[in-house]
C-alpha positions in Angstrom: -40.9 131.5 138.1 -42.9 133.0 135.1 -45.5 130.5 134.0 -48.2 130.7 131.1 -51.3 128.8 130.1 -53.6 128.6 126.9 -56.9 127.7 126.5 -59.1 126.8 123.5 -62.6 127.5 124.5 -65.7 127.6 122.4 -65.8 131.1 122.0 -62.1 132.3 122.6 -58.5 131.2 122.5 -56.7 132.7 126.0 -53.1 133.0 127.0 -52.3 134.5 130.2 -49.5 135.0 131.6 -48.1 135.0 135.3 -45.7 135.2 137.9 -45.7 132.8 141.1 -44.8 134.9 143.7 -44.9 133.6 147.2 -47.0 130.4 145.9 -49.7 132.7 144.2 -50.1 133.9 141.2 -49.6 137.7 139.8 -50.8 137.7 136.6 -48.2 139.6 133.9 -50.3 139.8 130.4 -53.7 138.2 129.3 -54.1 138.4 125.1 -57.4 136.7 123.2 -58.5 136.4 120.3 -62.4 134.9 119.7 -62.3 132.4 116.8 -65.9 131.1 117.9 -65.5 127.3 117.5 -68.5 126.4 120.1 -71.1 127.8 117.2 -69.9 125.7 114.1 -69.7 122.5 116.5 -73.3 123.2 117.3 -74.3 123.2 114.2 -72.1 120.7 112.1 -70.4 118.8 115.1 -67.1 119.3 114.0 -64.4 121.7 113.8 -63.8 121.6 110.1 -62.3 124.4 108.4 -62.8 126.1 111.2 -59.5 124.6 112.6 -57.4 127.3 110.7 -58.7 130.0 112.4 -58.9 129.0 115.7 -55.3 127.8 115.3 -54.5 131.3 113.7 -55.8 132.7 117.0 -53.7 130.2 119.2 -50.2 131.1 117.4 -51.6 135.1 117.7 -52.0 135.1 121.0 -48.8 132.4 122.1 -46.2 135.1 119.8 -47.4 138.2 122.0 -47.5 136.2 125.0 -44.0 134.9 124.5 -42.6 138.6 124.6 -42.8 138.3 128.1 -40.3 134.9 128.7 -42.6 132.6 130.3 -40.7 129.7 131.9 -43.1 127.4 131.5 -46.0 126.4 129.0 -49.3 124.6 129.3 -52.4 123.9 127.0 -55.8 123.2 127.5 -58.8 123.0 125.8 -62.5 122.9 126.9 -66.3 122.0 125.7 -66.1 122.9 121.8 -62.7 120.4 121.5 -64.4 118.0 124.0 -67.7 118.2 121.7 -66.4 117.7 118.3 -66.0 114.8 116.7 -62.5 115.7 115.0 -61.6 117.4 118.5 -59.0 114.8 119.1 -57.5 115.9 115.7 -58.0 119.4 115.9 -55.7 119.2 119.5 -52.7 117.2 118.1 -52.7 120.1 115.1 -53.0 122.7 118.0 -50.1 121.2 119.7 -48.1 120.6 116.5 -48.5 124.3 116.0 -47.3 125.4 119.3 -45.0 123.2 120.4 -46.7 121.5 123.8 -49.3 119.2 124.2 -52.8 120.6 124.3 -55.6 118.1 126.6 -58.5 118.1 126.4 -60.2 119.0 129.6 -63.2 116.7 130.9 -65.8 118.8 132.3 -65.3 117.7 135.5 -61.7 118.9 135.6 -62.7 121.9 133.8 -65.3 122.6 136.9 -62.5 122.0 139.2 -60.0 124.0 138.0 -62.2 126.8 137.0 -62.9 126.8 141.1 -59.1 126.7 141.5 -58.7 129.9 139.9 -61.9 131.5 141.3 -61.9 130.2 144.8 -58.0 131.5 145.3 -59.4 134.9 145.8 -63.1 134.9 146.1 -63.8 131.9 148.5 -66.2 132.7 151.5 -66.4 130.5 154.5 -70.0 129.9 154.2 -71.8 128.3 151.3 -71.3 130.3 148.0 -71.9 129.5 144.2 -69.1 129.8 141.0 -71.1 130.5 137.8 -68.1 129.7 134.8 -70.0 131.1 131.8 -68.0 130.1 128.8 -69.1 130.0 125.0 -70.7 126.4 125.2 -70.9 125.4 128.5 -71.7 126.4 132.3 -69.6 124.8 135.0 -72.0 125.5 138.2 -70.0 124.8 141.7 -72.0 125.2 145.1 -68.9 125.4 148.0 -68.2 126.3 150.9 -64.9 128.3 151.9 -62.6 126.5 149.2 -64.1 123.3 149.3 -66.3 122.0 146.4 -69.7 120.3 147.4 -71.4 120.0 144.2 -70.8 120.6 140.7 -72.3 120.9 137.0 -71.9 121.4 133.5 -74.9 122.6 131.6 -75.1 123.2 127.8 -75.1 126.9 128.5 -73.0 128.8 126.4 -73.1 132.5 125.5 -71.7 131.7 122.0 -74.0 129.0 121.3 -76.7 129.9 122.4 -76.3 133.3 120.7 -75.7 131.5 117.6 -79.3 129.2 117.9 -81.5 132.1 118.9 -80.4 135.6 118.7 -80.4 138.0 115.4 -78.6 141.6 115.3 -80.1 143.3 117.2 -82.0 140.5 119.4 -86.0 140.9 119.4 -88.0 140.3 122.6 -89.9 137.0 121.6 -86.4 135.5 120.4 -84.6 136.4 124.1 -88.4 134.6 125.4 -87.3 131.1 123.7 -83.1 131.6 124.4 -84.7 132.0 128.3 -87.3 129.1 128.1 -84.4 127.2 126.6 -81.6 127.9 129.3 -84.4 127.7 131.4 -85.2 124.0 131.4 -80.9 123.4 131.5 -80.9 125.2 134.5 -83.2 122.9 136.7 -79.6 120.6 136.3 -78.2 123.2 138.4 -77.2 122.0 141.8 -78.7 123.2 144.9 -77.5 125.2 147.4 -78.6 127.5 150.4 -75.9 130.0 148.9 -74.7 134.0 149.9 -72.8 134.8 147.2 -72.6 134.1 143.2 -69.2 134.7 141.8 -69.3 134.8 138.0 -65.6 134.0 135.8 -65.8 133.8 131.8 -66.1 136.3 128.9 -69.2 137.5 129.7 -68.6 138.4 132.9 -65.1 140.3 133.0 -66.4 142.2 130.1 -69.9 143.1 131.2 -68.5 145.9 133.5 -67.1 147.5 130.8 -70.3 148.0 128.9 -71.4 150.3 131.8 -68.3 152.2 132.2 -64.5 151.9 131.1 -63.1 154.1 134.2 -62.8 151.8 137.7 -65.4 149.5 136.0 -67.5 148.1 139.2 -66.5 144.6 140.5 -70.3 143.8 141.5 -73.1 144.3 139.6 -76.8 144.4 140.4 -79.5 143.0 138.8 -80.5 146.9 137.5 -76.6 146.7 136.2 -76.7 143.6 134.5 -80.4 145.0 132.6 -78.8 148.0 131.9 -75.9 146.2 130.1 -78.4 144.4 128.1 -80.6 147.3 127.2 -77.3 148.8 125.7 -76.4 145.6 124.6 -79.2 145.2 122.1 -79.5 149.0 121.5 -78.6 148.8 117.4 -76.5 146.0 115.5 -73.2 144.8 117.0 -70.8 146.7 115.3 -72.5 149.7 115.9 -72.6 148.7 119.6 -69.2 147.7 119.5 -67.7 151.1 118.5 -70.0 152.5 121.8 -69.0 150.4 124.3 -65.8 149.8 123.3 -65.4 145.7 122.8 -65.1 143.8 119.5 -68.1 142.7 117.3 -68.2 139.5 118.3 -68.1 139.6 121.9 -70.8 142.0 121.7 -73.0 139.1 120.2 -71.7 136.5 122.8 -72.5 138.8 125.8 -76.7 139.8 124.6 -77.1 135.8 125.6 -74.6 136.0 128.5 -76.2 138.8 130.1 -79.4 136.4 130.1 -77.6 133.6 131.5 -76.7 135.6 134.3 -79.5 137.1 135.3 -81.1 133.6 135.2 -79.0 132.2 137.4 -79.1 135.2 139.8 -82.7 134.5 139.8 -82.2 130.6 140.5 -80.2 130.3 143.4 -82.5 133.7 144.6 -79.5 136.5 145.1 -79.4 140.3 143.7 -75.2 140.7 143.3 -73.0 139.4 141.2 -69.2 139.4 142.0 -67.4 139.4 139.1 -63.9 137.2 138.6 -61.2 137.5 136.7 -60.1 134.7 138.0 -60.8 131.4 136.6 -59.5 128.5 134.0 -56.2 129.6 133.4 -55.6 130.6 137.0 -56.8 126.9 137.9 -54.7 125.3 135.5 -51.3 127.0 136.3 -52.2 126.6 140.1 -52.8 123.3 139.3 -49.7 123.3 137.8 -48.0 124.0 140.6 -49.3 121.2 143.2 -49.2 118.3 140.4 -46.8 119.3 137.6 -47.4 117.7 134.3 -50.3 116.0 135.3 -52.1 119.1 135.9 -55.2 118.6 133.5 -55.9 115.0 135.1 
């Protein structure tokens, strides 16, 4: 069975696509597109006229993924629809335009299915942390082996808070308030005696591609993740773009990302970062599988 799954995020519209094979899943093709709701939500709390785009990016990335005969569809979407106040709106137009529903995730299911996706190849049997860095909110889950303990969702977003207090490039005293500010969200973190932080989002797949595009590492250090950022903010975004190889915007996105990470690195006291490309869409379709249609519930 061929399944697929699109999600509306704050920064980025997703569709990936995968096979089940055995009861896992093999993914087949991943397309995006980064319409970057999360920032006009921030600041108007709405969608707006920013529905066109983002729905723009949602047929985009559905008409490539469709190539590939997917058997089955499912739609999500995550903080900036759950935020807005013509969310509810904006996800019956979304749906109207594809042809399934699209839910809108609560944060706690978001947090749970996010762990789905990264827990299905990155679980550890002792206790271990999921950092889900999207582009207006962190889900934080302390577990142990594949079994959530505890869980979060702070207002961390790489999009937003890129939006509120970077320019192009970034200056030092302006990442010195973006840090005091994630800063006091952080201390909503939940504890944990943890060994391992596994990181899923944007920021994080990508991040190993700033240092290198051949066998990009699957860990970073802390010296890796301050590299990135160094290069990061090394000249305006397009112009870092074209060097490292990623679009414009995700450039942008990633200079607060990087921060976020290293902060909560810092937090729950470890040095590596496991990256996962594993996460929402892999917990949705997994999800999928155990409960059917009510998958998002």
């Amino acid at each position: 069975m061929r399944l697929a799954a699109v999600d509306i995020g704050s920064n980025t519209v997703h569709a990936l696509v995968a096979d089940v094979v055995r009861g896992k899943l093999e993914d087949v093709a991943h397309y995006v597109e980064m319409p970057e709701l999360g920032a006009r939500v921030a600041r108007t709390g709405e969608i707006g006229p920013g529905a066109k785009a983002a729905i723009r990016a949602l047929r985009s990335v559905l008409a490539r993924a469709r190539s590939h005969n997917f058997d089955v569809l499912i739609a999500g979407a995550t903080q900036a629809v759950r935020q807005a106040k013509d969310g509810a709106d904006f996800a019956r137009a979304a749906g109207d335009a594809i042809g399934v529903t699209v839910h809108v995730i609560s944060a706690k299911r978001e947090a749970e299915l996010s762990f789905l996706g990264v827990a299905s190849r990155h679980a550890v049997r002792r206790e271990w942390v999921m950092v889900d860095l999207g582009g207006g909110s962190t889900e934080v889950v302390i577990a142990r082996g594949r079994e959530m303990l505890r869980a979060a969702t702070l207002p961390i977003g790489s999009g937003v808070l890129a939006g509120m207090y970077l320019s192009d490039p970034p200056k030092p005293e302006e990442r010195a308030r973006m840090r005091r500010a994630a800063l006091r969200e952080l201390a909503r973190a939940p504890d944990g005696e943890v060994e391992r932080l596994v990181a899923t989002g944007g920021t994080a797949s990508n991040l190993p591609l700033v240092l290198t595009h051949r066998n990009p590492p699957p860990v970073l250090t802390t010296a890796d993740l301050l590299n990135c950022e160094a290069r990061l903010d090394a000249g305006r975004a397009t112009d870092v773009a074209r060097a490292v190889g990623l679009p414009a915007n995700r450039v942008r996105a990633m200079r607060a990302g990087v921060e976020a990470l290293l902060l909560f690195l810092d937090w729950y006291g470890l040095a590596l970062l496991q990256i996962s490309h594993e996460g929402l869409r892999h917990g949705m379709l997994l999800a999928y599988l155990d409960r059917g249609n009510d998958w998002w519930r």
